[in-house]
KEKOLBA-324283 format. One record per residue (C-alpha): x, y, z. Coordinates in nm, 4 decimals. Example, Ala and Ser with C-alpha at 12.3 -4.5 7.8 and 13.67 -1.06 7.14 Angstrom:
2
{xx 1.2300&yy -0.4500&zz 0.7800}
{xx 1.3670&yy -0.1060&zz 0.7140}
This chain:
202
{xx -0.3158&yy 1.5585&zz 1.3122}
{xx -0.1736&yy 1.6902&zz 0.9637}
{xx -0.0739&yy 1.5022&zz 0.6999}
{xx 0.2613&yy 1.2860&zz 0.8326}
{xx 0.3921&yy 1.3043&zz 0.4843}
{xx 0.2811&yy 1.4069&zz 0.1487}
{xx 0.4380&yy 1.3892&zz -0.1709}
{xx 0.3080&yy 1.5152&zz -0.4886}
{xx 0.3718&yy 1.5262&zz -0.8834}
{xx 0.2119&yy 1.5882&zz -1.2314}
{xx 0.1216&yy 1.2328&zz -1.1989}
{xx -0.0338&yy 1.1636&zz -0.8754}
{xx -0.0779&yy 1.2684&zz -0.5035}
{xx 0.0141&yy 1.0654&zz -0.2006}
{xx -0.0424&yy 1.1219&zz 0.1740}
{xx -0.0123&yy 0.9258&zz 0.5158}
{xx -0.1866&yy 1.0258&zz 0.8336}
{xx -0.0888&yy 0.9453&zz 1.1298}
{xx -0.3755&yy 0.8175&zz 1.3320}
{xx -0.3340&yy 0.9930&zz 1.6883}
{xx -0.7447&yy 1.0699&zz 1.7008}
{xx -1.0040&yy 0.9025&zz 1.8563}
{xx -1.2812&yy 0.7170&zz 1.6778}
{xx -1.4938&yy 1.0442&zz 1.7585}
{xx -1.3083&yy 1.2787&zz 1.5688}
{xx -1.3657&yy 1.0778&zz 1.2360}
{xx -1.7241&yy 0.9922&zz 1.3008}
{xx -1.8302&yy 1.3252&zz 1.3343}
{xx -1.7058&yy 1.3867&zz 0.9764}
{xx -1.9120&yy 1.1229&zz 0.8038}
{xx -2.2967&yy 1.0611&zz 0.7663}
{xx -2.2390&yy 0.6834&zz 0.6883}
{xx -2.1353&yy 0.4343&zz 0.9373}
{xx -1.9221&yy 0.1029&zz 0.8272}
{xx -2.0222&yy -0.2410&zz 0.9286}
{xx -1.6918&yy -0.3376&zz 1.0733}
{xx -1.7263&yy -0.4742&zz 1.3866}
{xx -1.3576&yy -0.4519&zz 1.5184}
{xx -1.2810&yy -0.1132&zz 1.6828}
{xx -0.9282&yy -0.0846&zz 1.5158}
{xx -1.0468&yy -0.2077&zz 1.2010}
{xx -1.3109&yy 0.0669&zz 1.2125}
{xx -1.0592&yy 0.3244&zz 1.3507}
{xx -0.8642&yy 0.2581&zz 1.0398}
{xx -1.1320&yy 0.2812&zz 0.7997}
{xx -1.2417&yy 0.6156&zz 0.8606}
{xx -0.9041&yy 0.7013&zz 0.9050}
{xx -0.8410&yy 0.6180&zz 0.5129}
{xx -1.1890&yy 0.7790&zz 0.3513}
{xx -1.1057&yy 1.1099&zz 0.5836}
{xx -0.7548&yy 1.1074&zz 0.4107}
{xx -0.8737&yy 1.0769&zz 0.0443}
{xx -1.0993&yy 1.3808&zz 0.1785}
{xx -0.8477&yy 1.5686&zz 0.2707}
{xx -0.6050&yy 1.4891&zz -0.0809}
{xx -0.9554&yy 1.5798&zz -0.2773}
{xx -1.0130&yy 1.8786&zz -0.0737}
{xx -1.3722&yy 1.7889&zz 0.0040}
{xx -1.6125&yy 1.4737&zz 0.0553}
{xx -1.5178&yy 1.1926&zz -0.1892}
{xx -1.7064&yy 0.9157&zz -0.1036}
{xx -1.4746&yy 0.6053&zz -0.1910}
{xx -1.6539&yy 0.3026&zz -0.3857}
{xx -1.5359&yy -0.0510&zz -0.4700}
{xx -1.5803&yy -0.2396&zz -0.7818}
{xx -1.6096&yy -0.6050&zz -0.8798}
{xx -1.3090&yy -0.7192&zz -0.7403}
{xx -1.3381&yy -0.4819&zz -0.4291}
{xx -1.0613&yy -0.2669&zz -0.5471}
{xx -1.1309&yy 0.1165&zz -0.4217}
{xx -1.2379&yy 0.3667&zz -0.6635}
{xx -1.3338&yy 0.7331&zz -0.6660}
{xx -1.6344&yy 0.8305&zz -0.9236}
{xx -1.4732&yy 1.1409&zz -1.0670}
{xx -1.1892&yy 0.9501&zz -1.2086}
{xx -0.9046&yy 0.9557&zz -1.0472}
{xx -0.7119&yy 0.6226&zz -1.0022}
{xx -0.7041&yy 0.5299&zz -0.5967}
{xx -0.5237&yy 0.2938&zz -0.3824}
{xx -0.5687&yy 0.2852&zz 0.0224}
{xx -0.3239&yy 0.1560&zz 0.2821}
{xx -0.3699&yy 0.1420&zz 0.6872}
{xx -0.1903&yy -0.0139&zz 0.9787}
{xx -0.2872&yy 0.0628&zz 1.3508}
{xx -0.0571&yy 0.3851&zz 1.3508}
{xx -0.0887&yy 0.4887&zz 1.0081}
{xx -0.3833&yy 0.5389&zz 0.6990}
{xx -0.2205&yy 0.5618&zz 0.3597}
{xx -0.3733&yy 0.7304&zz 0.0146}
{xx -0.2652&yy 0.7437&zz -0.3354}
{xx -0.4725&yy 0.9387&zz -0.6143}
{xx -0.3120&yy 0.9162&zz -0.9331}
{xx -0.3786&yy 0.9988&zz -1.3199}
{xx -0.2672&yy 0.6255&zz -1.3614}
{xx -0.3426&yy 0.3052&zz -1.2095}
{xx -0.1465&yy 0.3088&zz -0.8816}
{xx -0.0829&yy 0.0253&zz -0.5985}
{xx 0.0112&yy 0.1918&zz -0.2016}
{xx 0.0898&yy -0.0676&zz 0.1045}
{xx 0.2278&yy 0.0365&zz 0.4496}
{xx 0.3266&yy -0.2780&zz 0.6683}
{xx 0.4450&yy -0.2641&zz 1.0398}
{xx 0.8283&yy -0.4128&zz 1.0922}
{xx 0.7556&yy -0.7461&zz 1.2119}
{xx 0.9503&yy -1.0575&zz 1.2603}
{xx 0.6773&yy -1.3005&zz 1.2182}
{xx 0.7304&yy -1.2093&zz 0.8274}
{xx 0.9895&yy -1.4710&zz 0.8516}
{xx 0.7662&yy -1.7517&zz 0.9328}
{xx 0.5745&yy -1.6990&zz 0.5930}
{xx 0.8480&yy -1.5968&zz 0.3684}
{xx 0.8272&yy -1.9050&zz 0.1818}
{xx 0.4497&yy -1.7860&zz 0.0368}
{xx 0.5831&yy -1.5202&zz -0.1528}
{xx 0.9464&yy -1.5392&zz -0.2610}
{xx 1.1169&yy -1.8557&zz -0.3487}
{xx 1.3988&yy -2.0336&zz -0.1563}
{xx 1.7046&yy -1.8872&zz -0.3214}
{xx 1.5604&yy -1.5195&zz -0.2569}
{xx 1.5237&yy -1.6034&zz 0.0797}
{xx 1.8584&yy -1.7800&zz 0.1052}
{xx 2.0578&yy -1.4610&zz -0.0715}
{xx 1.8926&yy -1.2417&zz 0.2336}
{xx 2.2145&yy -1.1475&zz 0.5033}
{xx 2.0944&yy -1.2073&zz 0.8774}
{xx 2.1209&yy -0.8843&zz 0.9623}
{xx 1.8539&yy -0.7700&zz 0.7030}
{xx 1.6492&yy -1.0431&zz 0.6771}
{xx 1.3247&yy -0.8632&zz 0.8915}
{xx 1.3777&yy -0.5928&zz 0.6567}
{xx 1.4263&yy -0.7084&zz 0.3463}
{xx 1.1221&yy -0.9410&zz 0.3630}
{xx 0.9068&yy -0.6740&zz 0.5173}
{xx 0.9906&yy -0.4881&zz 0.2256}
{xx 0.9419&yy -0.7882&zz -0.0448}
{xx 0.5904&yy -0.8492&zz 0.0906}
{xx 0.4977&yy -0.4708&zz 0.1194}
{xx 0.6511&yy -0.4077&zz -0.2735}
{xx 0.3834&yy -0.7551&zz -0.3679}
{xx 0.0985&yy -0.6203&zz -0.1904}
{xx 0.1867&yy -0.2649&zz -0.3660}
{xx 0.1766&yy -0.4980&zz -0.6657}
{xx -0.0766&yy -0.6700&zz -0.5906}
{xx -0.3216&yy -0.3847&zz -0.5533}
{xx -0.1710&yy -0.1624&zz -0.9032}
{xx -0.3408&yy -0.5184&zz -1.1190}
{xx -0.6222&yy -0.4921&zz -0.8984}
{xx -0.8270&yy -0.7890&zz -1.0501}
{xx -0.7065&yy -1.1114&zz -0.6895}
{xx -0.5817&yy -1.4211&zz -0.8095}
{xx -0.2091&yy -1.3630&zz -0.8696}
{xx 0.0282&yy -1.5680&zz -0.7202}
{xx 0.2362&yy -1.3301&zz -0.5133}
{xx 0.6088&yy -1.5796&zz -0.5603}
{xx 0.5462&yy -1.6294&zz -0.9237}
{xx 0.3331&yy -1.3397&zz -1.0334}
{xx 0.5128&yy -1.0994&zz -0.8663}
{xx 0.8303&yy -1.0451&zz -0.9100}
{xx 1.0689&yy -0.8081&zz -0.8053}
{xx 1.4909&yy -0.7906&zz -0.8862}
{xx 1.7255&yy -0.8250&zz -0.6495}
{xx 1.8381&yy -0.5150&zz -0.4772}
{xx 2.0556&yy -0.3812&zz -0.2266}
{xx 1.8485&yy -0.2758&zz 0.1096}
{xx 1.8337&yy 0.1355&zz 0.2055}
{xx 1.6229&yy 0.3376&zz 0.3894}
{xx 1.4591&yy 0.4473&zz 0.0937}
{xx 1.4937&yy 0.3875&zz -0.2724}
{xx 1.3424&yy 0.2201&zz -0.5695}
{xx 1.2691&yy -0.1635&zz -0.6612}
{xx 1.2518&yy -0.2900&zz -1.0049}
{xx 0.9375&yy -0.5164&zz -1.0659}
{xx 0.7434&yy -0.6933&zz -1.2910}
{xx 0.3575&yy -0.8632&zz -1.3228}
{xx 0.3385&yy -1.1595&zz -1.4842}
{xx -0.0440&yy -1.2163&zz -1.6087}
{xx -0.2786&yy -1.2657&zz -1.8860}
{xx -0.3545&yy -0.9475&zz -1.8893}
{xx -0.0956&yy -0.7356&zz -1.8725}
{xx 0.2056&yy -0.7311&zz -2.0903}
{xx 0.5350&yy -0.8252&zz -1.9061}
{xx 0.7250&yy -0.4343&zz -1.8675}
{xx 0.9451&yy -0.3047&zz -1.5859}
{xx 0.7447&yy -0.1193&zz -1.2973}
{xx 0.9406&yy 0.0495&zz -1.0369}
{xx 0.8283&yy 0.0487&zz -0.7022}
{xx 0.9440&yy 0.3118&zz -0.4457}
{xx 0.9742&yy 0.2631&zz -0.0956}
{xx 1.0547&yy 0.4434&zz 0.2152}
{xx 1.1382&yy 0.2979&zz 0.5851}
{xx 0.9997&yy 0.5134&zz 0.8414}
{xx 0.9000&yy 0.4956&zz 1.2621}
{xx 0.9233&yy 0.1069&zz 1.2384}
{xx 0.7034&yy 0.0642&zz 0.9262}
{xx 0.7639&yy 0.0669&zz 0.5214}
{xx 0.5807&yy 0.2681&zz 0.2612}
{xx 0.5988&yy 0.0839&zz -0.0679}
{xx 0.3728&yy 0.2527&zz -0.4203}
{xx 0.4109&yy 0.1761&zz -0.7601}
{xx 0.2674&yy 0.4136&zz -1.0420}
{xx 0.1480&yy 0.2141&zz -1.3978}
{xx 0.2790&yy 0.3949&zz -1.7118}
């Protein structure tokens, strides 16, 4: 189908697809073949390279560096994002981070690995699936904008407290070696039981 959303600026462009075709339609686009051996997981990997071609307006091939973070050779910064329903693309001027993530309460259960106990405490019942469904999509958004592993997503990562909407901005910070300490903001969206969460470097 069409893009399910796109949203662009001076700075960047950003698209989801909702992934309604089968495994046919994408393959017939491609001369390469991935070695993924799980049918979703495959599904969803064309699903993301057939996006970026469609932002790019042509065949981009999408390559990964050292630390397995996507890239695109003409320069553009990249960031890629998939669930079973949904492939996710950022292409920015800047170095960007994207993450979609399903609503889900088994978030609950692992809470404690990235926000500490007084975050978690200061969450009301009735938003708790939410709000931590949106802390862990913000980190992995995080997460992929440093793009180099090894941060610790409850003390690396950190994000202000906030009240919950359907859409709406997060303050946030990286704490690492290399990066100076500076306010990021992090924008998110709740949409068809899911969360779209990107952050754009300055």
């Amino acid at each position: 189908m069409p893009f399910y959303l796109q949203h662009k600026t001076d700075t960047f462009s950003l698209a989801l697809w909702r992934i309604d075709e089968g495994i046919e339609f994408f393959e017939s686009k491609f001369h390469l073949s991935p070695e993924i051996q799980n049918a979703s997981s495959r599904l969803q990997w064309y699903a993301t390279r057939h996006l970026v071609n469609e932002l790019c307006g042509s065949y981009t091939p999408v390559l990964k560096d050292e630390y397995n973070k996507p890239y695109l050779n003409n320069g553009p910064q990249l960031s890629l994002t998939h669930t079973a329903n949904y492939a996710g693309a950022i292409i920015s001027k800047q170095i960007v981070g994207i993450d979609l993530e399903a609503l889900r309460p088994k978030v609950e259960r692992i809470a404690h690995k990235f926000l500490r106990p007084d975050e978690i405490d200061a969450i009301p019942e009735t938003e708790k699936m939410e709000k931590l469904i949106l802390y862990w999509s913000a980190k992995e958004a995080l997460y992929k904008l440093h793009g180099r592993k090894q941060l610790e997503f409850m003390t690396q990562l950190l994000i202000d407290p906030f009240t919950l909407q359907q859409q709406g901005t997060l303050t946030a910070r990286i704490i690492a070696n290399d990066i100076a300490p500076d306010n990021l903001t992090v924008h998110y969206q709740f949409f068809d039981n899911h969360v779209l969460t990107y952050v754009v470097g300055r």
